[in-house]
Backbone as a ProteinNet text record, in pm:
[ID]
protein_1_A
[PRIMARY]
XXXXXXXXXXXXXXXXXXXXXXXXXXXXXXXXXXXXXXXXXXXXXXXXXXXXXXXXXXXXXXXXXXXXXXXXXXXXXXXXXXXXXXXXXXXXXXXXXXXXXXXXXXXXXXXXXXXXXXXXXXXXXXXXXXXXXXXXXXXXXXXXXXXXXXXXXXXXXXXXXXXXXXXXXXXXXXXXXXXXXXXXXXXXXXXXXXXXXXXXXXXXXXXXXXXXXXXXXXXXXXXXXXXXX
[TERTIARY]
82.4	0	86.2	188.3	287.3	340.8	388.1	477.5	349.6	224.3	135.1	106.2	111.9	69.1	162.8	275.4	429.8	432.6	378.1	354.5	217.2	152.1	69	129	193.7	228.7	326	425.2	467.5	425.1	325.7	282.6	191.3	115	49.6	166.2	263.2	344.2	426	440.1	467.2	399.1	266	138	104.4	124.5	119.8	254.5	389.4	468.1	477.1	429.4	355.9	295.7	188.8	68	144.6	214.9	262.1	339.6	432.7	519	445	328.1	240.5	156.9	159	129.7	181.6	307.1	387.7	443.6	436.2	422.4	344.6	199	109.2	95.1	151.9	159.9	292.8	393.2	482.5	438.7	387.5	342.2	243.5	149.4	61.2	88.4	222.8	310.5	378.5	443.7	513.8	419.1	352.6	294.8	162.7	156.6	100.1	230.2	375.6	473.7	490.8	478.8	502.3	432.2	272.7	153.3	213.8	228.1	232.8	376.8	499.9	601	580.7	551.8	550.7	428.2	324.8	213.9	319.3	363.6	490.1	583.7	652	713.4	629	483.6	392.1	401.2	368.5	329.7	440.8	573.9	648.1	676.9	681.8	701.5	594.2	468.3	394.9	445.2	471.7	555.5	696.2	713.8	785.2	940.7	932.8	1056.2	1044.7	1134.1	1147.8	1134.6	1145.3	1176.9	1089.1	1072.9	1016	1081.3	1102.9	1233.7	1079.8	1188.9	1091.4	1178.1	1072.3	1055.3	1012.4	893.8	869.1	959.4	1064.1	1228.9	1231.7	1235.1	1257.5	1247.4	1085.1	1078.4	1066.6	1042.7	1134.7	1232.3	1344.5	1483	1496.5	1478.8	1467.4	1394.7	1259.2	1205	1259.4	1341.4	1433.4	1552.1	1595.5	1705.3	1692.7	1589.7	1563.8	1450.8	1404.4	1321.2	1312.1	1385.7	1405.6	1371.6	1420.4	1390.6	1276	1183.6	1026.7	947.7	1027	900.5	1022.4	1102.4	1177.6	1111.4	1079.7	987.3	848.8	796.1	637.5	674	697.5	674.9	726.1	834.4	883.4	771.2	656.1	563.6	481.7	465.4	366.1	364.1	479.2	561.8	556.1	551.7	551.1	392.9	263.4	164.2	102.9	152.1	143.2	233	276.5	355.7	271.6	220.7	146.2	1.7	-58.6	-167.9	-118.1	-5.9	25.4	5.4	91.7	97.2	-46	-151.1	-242.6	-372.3	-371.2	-388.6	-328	-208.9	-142	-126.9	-212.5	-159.7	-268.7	-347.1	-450	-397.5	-343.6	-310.4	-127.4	-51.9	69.6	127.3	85.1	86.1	208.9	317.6	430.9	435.3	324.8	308.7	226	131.3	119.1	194.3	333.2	410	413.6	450.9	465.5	308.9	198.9	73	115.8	225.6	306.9	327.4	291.7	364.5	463.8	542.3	672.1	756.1	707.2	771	772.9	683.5	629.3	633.1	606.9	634.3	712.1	759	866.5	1004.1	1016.2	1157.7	1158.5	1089	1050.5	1064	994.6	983	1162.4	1208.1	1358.4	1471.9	1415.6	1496.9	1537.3	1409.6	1350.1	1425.8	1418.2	1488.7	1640.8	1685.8	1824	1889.8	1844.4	1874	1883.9	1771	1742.1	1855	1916.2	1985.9	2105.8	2161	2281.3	2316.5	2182.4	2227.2	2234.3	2164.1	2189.1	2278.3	2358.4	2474	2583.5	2575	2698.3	2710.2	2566.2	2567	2619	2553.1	2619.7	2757.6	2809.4	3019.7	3033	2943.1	3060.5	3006	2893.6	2907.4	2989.5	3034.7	3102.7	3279.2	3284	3385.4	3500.3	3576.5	3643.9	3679.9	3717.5	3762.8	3657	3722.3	3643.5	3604.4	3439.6	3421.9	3315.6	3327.4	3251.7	3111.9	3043.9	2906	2908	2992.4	2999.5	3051.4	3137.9	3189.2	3124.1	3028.8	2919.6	2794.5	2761	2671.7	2741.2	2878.8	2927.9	2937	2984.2	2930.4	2828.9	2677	2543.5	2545.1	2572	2562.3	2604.6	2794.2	2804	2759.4	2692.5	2616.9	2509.1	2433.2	2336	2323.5	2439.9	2470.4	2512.8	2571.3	2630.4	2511.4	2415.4	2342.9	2212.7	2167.3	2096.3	2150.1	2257.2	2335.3	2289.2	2300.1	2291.7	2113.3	2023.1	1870.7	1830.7	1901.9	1901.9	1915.4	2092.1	2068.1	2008	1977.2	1905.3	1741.4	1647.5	1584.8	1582.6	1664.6	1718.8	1722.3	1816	1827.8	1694.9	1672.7	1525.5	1472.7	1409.1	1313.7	1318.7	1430.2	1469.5	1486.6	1491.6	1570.7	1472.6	1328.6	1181.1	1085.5	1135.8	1072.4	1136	1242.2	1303.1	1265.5	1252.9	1199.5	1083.6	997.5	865.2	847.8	933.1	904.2	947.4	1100.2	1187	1171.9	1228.5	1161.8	1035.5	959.2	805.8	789.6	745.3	704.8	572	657	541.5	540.9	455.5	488.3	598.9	622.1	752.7	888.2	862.5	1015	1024.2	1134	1133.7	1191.4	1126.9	1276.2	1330.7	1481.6	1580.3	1674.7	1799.6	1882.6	1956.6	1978.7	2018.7	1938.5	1842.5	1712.8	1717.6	1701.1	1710	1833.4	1961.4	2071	2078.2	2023.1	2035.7	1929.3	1830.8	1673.8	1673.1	1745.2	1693.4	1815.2	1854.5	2042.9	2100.2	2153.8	2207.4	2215.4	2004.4	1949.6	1919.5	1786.3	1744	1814.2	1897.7	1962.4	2095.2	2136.9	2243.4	2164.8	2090.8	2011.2	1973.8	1911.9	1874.4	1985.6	2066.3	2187.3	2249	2238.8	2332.5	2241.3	2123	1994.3	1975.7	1963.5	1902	2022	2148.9	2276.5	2259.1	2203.1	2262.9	2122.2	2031.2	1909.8	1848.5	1867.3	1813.1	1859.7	1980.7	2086.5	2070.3	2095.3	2016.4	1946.7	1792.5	1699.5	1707.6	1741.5	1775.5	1863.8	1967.8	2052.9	1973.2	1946.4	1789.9	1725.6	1668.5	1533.5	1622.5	1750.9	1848.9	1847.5	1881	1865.7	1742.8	1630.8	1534.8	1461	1507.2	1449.8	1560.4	1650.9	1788.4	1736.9	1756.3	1685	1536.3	1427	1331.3	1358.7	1442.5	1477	1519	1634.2	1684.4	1608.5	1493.6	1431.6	1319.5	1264.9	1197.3	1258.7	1388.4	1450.6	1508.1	1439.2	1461.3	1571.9	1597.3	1717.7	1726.6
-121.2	0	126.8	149.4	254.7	267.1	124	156.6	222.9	174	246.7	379.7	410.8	561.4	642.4	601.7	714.1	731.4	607.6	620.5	705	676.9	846.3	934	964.1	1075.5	1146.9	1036	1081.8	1128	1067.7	1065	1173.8	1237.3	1369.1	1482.6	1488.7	1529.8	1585.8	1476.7	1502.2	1523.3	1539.7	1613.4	1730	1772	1903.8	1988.8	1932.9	1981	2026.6	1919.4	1891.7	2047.3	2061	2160.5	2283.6	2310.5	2435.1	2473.1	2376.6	2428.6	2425.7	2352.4	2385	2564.8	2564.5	2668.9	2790.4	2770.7	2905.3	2885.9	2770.4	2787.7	2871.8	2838.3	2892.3	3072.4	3117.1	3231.8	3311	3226.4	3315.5	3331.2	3242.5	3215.3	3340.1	3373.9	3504.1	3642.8	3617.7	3765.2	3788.8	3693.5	3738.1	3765.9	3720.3	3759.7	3895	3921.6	4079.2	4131.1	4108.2	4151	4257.2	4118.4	4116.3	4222.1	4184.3	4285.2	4379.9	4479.7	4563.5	4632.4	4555.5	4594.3	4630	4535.8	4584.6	4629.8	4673.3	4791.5	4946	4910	5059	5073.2	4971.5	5003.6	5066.1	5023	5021.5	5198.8	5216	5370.6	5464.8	5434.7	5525.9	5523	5427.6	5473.6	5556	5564.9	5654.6	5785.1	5821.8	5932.7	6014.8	5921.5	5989.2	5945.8	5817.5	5724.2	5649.3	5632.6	5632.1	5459.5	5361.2	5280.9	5166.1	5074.1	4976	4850.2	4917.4	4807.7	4669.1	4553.3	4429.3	4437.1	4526.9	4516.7	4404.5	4327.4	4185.1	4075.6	4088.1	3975.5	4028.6	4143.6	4156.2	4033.2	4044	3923.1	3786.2	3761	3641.6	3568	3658.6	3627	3626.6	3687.3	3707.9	3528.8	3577.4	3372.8	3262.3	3267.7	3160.4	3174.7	3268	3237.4	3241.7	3252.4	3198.3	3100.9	3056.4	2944.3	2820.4	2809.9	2697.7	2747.8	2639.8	2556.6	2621.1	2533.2	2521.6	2661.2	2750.4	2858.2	2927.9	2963.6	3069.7	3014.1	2909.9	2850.5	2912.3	2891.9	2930.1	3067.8	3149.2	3289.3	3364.3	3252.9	3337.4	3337.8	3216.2	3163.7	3292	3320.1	3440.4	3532.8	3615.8	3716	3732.3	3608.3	3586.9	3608.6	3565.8	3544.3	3726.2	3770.6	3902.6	3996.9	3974.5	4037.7	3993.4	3868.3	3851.9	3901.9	3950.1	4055	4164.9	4205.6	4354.1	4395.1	4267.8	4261	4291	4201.1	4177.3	4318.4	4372.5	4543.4	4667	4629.6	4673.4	4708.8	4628.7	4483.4	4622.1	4676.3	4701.1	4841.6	4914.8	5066.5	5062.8	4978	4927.5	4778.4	4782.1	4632.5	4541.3	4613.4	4524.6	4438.5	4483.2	4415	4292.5	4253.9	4151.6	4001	4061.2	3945.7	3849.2	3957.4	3914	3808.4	3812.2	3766.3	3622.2	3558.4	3461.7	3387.9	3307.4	3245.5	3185	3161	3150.2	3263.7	3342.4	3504.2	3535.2	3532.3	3643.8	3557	3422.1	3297.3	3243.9	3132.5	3028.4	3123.9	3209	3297.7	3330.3	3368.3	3420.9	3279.3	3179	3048.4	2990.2	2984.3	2957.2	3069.7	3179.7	3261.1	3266.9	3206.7	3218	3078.1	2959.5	2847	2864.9	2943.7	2940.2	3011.3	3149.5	3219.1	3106.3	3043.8	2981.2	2802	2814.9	2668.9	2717.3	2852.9	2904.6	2916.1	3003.7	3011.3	2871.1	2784.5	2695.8	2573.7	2589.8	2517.1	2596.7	2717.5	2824.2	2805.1	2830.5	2837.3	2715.4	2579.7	2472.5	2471.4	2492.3	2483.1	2604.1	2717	2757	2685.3	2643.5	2568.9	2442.8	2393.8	2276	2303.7	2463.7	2537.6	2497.9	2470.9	2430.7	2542.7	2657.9	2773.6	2812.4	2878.2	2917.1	3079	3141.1	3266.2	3328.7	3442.1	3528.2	3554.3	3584.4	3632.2	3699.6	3812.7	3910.9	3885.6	3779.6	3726.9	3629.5	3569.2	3447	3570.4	3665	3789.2	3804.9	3847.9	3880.5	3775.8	3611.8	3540	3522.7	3496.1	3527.1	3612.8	3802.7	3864.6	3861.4	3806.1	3820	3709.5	3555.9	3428	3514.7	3556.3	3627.2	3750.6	3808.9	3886.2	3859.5	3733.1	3644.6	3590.3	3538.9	3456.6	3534.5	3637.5	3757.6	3810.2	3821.6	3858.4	3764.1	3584.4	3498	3504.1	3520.6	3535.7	3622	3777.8	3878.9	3855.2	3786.9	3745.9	3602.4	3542.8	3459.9	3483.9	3590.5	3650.2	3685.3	3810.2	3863.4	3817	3672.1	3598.7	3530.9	3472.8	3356.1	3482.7	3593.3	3692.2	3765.2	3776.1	3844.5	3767.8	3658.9	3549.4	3508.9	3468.5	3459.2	3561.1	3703.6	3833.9	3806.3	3790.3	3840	3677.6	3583.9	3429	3474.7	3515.7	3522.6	3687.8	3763.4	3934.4	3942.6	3928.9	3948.8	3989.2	4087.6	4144.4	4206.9	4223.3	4282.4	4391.6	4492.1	4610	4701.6	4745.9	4811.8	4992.2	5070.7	5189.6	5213.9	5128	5226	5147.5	5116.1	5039.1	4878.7	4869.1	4718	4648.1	4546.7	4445.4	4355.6	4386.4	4302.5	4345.9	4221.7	4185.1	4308.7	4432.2	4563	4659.7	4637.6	4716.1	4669.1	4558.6	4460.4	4529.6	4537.9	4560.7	4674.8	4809.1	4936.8	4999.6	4915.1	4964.6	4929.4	4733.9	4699.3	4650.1	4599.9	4547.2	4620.7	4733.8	4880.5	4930.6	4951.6	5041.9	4956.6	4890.4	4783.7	4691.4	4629.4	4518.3	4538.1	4678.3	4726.1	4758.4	4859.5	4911	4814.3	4685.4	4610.4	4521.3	4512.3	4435.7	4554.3	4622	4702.9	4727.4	4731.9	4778.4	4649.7	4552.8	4404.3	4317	4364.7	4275.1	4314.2	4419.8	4507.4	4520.5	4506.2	4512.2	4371.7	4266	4122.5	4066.6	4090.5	4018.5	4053.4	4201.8	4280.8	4224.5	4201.2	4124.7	3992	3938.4	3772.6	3766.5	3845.9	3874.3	3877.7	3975.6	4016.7	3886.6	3874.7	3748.1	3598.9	3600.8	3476.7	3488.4	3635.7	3643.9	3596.5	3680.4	3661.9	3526.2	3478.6	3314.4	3208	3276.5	3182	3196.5	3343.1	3361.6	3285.3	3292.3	3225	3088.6	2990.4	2923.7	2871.9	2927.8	2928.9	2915.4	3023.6	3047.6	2971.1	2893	2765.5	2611.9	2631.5	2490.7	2412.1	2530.1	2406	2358	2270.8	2266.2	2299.1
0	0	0	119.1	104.2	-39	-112	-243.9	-345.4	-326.6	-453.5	-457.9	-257.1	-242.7	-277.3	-266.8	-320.5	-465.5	-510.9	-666.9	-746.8	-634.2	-677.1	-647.5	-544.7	-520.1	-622.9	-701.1	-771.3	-893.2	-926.8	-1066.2	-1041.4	-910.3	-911.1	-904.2	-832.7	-851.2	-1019.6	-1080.3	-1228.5	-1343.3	-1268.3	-1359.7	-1343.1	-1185.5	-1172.3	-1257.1	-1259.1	-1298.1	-1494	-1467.2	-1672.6	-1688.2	-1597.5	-1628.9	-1592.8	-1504.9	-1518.6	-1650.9	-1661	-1775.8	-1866.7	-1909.1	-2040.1	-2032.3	-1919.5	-1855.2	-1885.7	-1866.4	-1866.7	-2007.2	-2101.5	-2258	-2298.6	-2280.5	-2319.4	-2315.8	-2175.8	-2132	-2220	-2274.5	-2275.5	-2418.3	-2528.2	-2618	-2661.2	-2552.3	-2614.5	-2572.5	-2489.8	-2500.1	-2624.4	-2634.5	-2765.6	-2888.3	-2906.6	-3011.2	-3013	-2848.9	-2855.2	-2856.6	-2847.8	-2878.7	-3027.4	-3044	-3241.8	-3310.3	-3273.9	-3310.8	-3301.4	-3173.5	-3132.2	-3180.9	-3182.6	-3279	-3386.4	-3467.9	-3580.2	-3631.2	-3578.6	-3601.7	-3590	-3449.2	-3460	-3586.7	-3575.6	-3700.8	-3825.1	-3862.1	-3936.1	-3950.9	-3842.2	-3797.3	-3808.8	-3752.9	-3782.4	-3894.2	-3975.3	-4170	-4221.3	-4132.5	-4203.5	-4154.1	-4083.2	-4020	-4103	-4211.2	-4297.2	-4305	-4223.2	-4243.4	-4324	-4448	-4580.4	-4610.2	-4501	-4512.7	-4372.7	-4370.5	-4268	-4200.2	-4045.4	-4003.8	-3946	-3928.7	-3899.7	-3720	-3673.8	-3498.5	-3454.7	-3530.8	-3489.8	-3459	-3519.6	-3549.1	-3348.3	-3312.4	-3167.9	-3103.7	-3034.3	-2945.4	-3013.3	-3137.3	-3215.4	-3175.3	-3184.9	-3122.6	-3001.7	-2932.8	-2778.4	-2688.1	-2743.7	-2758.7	-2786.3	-2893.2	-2920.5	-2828.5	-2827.5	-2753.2	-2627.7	-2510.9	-2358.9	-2347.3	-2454.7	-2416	-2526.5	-2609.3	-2692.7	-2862.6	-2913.2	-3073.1	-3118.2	-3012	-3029.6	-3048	-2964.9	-2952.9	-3048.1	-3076	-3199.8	-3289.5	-3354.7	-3456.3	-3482.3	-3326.5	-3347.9	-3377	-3250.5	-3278.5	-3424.5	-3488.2	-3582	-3700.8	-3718.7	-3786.8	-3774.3	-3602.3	-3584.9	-3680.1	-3655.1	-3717.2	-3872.8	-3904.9	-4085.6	-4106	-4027.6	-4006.9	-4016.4	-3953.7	-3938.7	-4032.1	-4086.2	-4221.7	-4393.3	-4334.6	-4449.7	-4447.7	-4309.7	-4296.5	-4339.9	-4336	-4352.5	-4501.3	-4583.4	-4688	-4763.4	-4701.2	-4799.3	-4760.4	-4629.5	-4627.7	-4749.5	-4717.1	-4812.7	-4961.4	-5016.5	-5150.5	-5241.1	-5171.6	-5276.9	-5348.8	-5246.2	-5281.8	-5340.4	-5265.1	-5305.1	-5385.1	-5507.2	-5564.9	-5557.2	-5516.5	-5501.6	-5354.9	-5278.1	-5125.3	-5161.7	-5292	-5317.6	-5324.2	-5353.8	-5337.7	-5209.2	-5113.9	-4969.2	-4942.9	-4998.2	-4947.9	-5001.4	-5039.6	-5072.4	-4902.3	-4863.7	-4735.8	-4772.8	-4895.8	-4918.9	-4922	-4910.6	-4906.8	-4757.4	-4707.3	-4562.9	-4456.6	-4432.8	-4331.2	-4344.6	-4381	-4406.1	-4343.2	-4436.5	-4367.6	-4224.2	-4191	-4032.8	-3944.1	-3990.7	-3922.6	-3913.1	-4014.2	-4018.3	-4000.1	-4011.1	-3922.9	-3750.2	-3693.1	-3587.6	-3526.4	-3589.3	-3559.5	-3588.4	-3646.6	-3675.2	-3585.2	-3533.1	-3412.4	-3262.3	-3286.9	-3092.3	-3109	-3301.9	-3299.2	-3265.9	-3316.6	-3271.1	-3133.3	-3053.5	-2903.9	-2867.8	-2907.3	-2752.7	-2795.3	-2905.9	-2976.1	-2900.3	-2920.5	-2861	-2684.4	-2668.3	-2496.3	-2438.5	-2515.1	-2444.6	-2439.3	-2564.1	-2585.7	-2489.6	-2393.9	-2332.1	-2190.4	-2195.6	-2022.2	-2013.3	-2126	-2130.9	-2079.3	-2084.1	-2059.3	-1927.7	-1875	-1736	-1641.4	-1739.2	-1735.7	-1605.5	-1497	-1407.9	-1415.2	-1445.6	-1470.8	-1350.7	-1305.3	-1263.8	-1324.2	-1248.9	-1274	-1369	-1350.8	-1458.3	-1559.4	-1580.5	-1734	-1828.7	-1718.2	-1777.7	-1853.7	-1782.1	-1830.1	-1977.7	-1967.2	-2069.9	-2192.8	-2169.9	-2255.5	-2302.5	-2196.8	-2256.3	-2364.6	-2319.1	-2426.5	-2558.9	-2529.9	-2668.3	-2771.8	-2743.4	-2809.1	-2844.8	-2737.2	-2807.1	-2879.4	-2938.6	-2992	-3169.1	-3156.8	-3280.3	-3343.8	-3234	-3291	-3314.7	-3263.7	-3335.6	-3518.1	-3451.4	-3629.1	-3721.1	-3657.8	-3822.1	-3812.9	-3709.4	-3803.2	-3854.5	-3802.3	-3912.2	-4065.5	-4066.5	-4214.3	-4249.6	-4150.1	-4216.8	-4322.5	-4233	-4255.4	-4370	-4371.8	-4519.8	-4634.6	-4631.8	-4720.3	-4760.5	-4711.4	-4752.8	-4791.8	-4718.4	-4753.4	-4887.5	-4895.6	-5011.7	-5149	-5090.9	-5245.2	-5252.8	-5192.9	-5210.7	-5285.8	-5229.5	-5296.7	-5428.3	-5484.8	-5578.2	-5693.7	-5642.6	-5696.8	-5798.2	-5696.9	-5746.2	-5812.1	-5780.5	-5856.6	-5920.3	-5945.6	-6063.5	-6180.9	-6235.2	-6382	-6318.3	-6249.7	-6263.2	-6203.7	-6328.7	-6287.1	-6213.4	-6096.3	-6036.1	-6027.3	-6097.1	-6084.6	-6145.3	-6254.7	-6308.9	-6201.3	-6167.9	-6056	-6068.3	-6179.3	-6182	-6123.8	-6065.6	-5934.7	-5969.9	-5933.5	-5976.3	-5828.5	-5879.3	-5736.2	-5694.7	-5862.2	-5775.4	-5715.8	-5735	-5667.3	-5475.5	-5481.3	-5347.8	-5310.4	-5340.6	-5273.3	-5242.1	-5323.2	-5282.6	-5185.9	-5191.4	-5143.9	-5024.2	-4965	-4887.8	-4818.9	-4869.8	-4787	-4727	-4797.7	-4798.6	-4668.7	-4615.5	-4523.7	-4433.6	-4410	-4375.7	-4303.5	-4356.9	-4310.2	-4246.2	-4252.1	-4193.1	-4034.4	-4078.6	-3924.9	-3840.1	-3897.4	-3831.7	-3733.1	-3868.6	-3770.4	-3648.9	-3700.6	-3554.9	-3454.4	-3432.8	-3336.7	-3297.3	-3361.6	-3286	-3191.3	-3260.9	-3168.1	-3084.1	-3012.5	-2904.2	-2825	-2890.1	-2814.1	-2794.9	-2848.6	-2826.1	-2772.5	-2702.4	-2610	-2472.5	-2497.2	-2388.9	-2290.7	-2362	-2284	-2253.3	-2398.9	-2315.2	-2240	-2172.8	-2021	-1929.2	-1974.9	-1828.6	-1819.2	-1863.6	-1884.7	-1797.3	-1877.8	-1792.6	-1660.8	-1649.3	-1511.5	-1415.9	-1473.1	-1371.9	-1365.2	-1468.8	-1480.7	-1352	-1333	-1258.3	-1125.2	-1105.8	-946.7	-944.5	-1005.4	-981.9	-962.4	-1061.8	-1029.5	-868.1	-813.6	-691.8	-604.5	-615.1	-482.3	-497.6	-645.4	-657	-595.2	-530.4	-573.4	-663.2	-800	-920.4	-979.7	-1062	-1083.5	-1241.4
[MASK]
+++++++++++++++++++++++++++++++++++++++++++++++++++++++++++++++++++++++++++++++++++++++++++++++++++++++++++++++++++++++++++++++++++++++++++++++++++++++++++++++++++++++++++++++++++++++++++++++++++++++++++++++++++++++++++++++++++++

């Protein structure tokens, strides 16, 4: 009788544990993506404001997701993100005909989805080779490793992004004129590489690391003062 009751106990025990973490999936799951919304509606807004050009603020908590909570969710949220670019697109599509392309989920998803996995495969390929480390470091130098993995590995979904996004836009547009502006790979390079993909890289290394520091943090202490391991 004792051995069956411990064996509930365990097995209630490891159901409750199940349900939280599905739990706090679920929760972190519909932040990010009022994240996203809400990013890149801003972004939306300040180009109407007379900025010449439209950064992807959504890639934010994208990356940030992948890189403090796994594979799994840089995947989803990056799906989000594409999900919501291809709304933008197809708002868009009627008054601006070259935003038709994007209403492509080979254009506007897929990239975002594998951008999103390529960022959260880098951190936690990188993070493991440095805990595997012998080298004995300070608080403050492990901070400093966090940042700079997540700094590298922000950089390759930037261009990962880029790439698929662009070599998708340009698949399906190529040669086709809109307004008098025909797209081709030097159009892409001066329009969007150039500006775009420069800004982005220097604003996102420095700001997506940022938080996934923070976030390491406050997830460790919770940890601690949970017990957990």
């Amino acid at each position: 009788m004792l051995f069956i009751f411990e064996n509930i106990c365990i097995i209630t025990f490891m159901n409750n544990v199940e349900n939280h973490k599905k739990n706090k999936e679920i929760a972190t799951l519909g932040i990010t993506l009022a994240l996203v919304v809400v990013l890149q509606a801003l972004a939306e807004i300040i180009q109407k404001f007379g900025l010449p050009i439209s950064f992807a603020l959504g890639l934010i908590p994208v990356f940030v997701c992948g890189q403090v909570y796994g594979v799994k969710f840089g995947a989803i949220s990056g799906g989000v993100f594409g999900l919501v670019s291809l709304f933008i697109a197809l708002i868009y599509s009627g008054s601006i005909p070259m935003y038709a392309v994007a209403i492509n989920p080979l254009v506007s998803v897929l990239p975002r989805i594998l951008c999103g996995t390529v960022c959260a495969l880098v951190y936690k390929g990188l993070s493991k080779a440095a805990a595997k480390s012998t080298k004995p470091r300070t608080e403050k130098q492990n901070r400093a490793v966090n940042f700079a993995i997540g700094c590298f590995s922000t950089i390759c979904g930037v261009i990962t992004n880029t790439i698929l996004f662009l070599s998708m836009f340009l698949a399906f547009a190529h040669g086709k004129n809109y307004d008098g502006l025909v797209i081709n790979f030097k159009w892409l390079l001066s329009s969007v590489v150039a500006i775009n993909t420069v800004v982005e890289l220097c604003l996102f290394a420095v700001i997506v690391p940022s938080i996934t520091v923070v976030l390491n943090i406050i997830e460790n202490k919770r940890q601690d003062e949970n017990g957990e391991i």
